[in-house]
DSSP file (Angstrom, degrees, kcal/mol; ACC not computed):
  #  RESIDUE AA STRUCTURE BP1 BP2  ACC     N-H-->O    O-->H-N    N-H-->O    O-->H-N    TCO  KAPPA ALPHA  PHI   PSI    X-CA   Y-CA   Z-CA
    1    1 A X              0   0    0      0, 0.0     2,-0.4     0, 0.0     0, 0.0   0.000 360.0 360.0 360.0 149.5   15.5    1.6   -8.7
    2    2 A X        -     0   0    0      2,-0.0     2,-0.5    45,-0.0    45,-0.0  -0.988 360.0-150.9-137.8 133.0   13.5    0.3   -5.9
    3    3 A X        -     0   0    0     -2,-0.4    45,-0.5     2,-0.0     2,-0.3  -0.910  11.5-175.8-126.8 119.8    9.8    1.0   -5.1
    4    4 A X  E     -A   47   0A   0     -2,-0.5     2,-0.5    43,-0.1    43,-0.2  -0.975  10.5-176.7 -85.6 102.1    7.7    1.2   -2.0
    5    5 A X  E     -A   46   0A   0     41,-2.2    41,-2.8    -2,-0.3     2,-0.5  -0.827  21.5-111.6-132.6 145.9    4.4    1.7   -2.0
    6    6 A X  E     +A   45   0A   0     -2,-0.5    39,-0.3    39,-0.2     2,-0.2  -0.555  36.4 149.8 -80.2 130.2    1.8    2.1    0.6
    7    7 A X  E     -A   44   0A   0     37,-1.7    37,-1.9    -2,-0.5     2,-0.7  -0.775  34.5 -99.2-116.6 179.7   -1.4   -0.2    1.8
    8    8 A X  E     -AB  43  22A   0     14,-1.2    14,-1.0    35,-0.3     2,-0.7  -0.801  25.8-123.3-109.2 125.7   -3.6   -1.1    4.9
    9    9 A X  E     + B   0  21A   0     33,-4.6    32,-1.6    -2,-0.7    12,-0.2  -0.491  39.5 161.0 -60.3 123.2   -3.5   -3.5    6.7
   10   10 A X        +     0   0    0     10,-2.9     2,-0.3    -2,-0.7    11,-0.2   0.664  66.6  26.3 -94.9 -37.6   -7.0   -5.5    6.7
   11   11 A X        -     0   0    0      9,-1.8     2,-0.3    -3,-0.3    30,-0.1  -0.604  57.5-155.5-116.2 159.9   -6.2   -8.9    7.9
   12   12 A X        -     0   0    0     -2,-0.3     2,-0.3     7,-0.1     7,-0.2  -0.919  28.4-131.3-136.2 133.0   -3.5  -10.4   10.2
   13   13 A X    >   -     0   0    0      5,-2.5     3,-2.2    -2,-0.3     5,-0.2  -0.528  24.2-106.8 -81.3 161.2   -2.9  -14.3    9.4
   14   14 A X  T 3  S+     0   0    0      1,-0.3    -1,-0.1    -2,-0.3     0, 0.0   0.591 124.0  56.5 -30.2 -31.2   -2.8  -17.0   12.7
   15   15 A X  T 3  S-     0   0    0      0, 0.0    -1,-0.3     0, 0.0    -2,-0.1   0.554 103.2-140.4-110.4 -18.8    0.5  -17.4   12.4
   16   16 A X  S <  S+     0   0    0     -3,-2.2    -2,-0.1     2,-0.1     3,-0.1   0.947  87.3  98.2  78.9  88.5    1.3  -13.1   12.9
   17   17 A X  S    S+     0   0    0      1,-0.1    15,-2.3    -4,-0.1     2,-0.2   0.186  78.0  29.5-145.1 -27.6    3.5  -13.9   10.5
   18   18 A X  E     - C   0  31A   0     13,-0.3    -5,-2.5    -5,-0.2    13,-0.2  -0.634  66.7-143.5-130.3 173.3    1.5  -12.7    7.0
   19   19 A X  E     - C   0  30A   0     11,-1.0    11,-0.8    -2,-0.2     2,-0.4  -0.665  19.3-136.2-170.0 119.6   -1.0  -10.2    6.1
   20   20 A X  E     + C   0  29A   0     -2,-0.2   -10,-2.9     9,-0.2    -9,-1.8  -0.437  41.3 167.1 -68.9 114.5   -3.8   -9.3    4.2
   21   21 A X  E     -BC   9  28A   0      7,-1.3     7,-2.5    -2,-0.4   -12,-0.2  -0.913  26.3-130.1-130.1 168.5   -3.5   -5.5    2.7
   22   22 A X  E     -B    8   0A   0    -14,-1.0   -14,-1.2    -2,-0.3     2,-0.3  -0.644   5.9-166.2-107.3 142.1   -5.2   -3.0    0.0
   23   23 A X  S >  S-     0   0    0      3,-0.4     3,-2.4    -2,-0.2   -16,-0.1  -0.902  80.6 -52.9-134.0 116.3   -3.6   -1.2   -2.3
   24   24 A X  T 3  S-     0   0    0     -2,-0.3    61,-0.1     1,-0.3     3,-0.1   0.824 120.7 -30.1  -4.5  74.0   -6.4    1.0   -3.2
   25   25 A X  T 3  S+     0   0    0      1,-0.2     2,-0.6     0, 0.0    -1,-0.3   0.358 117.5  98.6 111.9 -24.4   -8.9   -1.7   -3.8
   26   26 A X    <   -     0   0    0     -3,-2.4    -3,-0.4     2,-0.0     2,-0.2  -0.922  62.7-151.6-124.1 110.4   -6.5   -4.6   -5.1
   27   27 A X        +     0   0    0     -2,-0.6     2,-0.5    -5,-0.2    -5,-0.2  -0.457  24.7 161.6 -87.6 146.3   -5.7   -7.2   -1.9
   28   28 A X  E     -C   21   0A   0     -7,-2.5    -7,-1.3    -2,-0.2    -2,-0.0  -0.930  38.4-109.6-150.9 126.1   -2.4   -9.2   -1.9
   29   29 A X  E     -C   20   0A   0     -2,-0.5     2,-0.3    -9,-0.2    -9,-0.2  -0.356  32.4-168.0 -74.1 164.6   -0.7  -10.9    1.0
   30   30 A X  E     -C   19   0A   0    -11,-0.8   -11,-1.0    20,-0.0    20,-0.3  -0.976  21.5-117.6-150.7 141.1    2.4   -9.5    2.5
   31   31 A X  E     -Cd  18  50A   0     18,-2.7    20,-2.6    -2,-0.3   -13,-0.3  -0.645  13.6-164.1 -79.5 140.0    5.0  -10.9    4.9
   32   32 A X        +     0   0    0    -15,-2.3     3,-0.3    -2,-0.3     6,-0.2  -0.272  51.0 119.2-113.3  43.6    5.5   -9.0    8.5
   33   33 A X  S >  S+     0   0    0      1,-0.3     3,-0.8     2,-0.2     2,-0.4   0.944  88.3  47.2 -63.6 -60.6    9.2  -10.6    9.7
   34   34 A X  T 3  S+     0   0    0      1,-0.3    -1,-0.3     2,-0.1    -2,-0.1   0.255 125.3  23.5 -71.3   1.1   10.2   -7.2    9.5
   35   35 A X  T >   +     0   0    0     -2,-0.4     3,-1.6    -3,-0.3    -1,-0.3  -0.477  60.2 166.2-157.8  47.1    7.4   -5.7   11.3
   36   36 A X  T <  S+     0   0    0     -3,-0.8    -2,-0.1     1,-0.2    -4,-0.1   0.472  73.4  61.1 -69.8   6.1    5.8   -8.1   13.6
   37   37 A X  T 3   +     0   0    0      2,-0.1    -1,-0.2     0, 0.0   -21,-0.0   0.316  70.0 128.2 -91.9  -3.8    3.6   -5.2   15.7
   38   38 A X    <   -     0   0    0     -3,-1.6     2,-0.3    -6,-0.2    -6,-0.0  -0.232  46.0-159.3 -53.8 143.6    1.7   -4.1   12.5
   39   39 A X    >   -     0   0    0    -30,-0.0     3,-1.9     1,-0.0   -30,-0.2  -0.941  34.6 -78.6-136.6 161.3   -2.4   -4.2   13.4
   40   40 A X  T 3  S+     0   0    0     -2,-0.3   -30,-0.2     1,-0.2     3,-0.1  -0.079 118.7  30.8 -59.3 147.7   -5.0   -4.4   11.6
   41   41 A X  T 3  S+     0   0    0    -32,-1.6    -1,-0.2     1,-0.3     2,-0.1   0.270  85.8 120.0 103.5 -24.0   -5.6   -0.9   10.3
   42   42 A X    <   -     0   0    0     -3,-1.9   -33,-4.6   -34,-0.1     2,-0.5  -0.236  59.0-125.7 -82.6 156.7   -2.3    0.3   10.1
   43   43 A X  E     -A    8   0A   0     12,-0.3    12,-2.0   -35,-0.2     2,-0.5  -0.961  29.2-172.9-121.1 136.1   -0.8    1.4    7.0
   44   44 A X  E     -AE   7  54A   0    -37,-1.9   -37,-1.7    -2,-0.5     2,-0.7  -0.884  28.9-124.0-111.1 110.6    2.3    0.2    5.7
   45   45 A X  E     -AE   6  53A   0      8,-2.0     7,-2.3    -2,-0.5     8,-0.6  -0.555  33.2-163.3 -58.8 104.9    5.1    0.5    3.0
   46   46 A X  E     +AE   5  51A   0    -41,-2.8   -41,-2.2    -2,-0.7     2,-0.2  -0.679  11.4 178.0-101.2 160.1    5.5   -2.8    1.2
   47   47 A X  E >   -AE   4  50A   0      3,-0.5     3,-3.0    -2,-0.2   -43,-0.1  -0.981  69.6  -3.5-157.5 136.0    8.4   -3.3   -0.7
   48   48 A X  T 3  S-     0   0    0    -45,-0.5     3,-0.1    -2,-0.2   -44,-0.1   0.845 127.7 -58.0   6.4  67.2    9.1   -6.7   -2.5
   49   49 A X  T 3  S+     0   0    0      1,-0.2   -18,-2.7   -19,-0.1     2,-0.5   0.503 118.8 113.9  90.7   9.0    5.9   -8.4   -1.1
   50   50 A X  E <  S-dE  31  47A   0     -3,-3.0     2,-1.2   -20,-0.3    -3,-0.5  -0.824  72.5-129.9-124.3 121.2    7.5   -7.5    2.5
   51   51 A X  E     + E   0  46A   0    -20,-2.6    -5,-0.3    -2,-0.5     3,-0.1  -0.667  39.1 170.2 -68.7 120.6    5.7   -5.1    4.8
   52   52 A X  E     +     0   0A   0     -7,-2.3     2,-0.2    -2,-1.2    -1,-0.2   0.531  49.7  15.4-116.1   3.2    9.0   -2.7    5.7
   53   53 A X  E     - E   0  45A   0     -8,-0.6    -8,-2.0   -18,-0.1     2,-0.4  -0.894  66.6-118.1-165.6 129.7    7.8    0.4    7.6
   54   54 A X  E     - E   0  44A   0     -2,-0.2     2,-0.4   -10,-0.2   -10,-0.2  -0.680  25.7-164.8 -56.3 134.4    4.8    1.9    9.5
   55   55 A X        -     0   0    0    -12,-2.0   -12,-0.3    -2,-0.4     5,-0.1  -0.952  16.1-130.9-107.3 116.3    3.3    4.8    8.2
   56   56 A X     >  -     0   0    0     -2,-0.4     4,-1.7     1,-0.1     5,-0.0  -0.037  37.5-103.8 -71.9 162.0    0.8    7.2   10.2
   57   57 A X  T  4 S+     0   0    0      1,-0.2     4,-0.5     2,-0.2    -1,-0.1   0.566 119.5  49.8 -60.0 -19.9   -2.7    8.2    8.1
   58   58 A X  T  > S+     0   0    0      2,-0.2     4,-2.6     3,-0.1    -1,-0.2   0.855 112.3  51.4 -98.5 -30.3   -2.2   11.4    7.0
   59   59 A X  H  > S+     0   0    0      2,-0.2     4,-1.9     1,-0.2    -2,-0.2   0.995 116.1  42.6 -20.0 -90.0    1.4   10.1    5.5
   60   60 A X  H  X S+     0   0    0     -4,-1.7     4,-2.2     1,-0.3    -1,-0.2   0.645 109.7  54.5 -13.8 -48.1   -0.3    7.4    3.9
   61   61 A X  H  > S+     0   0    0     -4,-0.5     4,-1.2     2,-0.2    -1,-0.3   0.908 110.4  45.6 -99.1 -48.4   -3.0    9.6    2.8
   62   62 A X  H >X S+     0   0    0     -4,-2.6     3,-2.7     2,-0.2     4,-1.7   0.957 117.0  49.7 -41.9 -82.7   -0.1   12.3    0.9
   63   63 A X  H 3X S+     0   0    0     -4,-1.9     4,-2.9     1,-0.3    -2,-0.2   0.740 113.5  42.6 -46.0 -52.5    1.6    9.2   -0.6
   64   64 A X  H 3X S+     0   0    0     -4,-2.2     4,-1.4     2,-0.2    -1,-0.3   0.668 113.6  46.5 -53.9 -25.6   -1.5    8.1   -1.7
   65   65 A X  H <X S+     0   0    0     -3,-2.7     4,-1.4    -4,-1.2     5,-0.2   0.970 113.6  62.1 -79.0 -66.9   -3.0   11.9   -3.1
   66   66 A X  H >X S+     0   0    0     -4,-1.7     4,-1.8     1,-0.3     3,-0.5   0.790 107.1  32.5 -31.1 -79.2    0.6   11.7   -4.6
   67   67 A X  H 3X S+     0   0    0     -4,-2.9     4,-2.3     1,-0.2     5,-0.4   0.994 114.1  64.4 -38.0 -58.2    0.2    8.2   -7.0
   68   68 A X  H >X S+     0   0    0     -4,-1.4     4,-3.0     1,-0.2     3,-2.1   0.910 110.4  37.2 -42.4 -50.9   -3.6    9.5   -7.5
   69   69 A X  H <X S+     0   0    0     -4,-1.4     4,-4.2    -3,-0.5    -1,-0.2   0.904 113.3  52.2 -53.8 -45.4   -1.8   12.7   -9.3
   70   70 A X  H 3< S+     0   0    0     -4,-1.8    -1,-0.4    -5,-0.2     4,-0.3   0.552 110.2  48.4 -77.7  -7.1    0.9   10.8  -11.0
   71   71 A X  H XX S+     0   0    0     -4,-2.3     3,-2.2    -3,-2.1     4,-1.2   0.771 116.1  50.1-107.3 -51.5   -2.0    7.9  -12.8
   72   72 A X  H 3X S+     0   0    0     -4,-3.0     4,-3.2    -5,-0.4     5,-0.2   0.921 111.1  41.3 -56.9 -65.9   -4.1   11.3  -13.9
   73   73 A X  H 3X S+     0   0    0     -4,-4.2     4,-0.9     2,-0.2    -1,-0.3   0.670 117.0  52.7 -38.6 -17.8   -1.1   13.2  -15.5
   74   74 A X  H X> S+     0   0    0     -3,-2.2     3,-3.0    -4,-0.3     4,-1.1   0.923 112.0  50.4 -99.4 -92.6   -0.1    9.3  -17.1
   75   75 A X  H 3X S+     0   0    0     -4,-1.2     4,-3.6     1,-0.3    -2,-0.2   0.725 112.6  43.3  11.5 -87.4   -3.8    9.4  -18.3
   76   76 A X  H 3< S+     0   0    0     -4,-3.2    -1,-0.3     1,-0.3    -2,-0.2   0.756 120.3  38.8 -40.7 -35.0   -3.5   12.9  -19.9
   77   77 A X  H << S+     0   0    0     -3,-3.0    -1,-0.3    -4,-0.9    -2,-0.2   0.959 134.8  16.0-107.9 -45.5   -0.7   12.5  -21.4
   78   78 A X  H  < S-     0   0    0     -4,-1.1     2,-0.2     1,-0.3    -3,-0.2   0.741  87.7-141.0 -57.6 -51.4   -0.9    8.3  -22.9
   79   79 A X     <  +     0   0    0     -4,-3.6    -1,-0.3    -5,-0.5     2,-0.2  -0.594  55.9 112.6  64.3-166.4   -4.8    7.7  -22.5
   80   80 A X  S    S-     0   0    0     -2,-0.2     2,-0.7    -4,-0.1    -1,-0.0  -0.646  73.7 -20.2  34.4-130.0   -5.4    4.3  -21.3
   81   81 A X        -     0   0    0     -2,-0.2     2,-0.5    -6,-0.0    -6,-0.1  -0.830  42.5-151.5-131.6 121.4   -6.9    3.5  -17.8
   82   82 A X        -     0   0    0     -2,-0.7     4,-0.1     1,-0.1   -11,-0.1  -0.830  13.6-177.4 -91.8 115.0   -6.9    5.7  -14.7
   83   83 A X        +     0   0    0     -2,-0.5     2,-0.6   -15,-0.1     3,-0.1   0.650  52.2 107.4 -90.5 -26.3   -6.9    3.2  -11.2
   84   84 A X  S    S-     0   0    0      1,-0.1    -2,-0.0   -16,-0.1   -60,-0.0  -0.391  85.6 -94.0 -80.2 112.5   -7.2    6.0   -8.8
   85   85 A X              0   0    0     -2,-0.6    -1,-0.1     1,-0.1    -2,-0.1   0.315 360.0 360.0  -7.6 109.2  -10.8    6.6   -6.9
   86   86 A X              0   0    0     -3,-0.1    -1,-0.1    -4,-0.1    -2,-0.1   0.359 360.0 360.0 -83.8 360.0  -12.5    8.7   -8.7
């Protein structure tokens, strides 16, 4: 199975080449061969550590709602620790 998940871009490195993004709250750099027009702001689907698609805000913002839903039900049903913005 292969998993994409969305952040924002904060950063672009010197080189346009890398990029700093959130994934709600936890920053991790990200390569942009495949997407060298990303700006700062934008939000993005990474997929093995590689930025592979724009995605508009309200996208982003669904995908995101979406996870939020999916760590509360994981919660309810396991207990342990709920990441999603409270």
């Amino acid at each position: 199975m292969c998993l994409a998940t969305v952040a924002k871009v904060l950063e672009i490195g010197e080189d346009g080449k890398t990029a700093w993004v959130d994934f709600g709250g936890v920053k991790r750099e990200v390569r942009l061969d495949v997407l060298p027009d990303v700006k700062v702001g934008d939000y993005v689907l990474i997929h093995t550590g590689f930025a592979i698609e724009k995605v508009d805000e309200e996208t982003a913002k669904e995908i995101l709602s979406a996870w939020d839903e999916l760590f509360k039900i994981e919660k309810e049903a396991f207990g342990g620790t709920y990441y999603a913005k409270e």
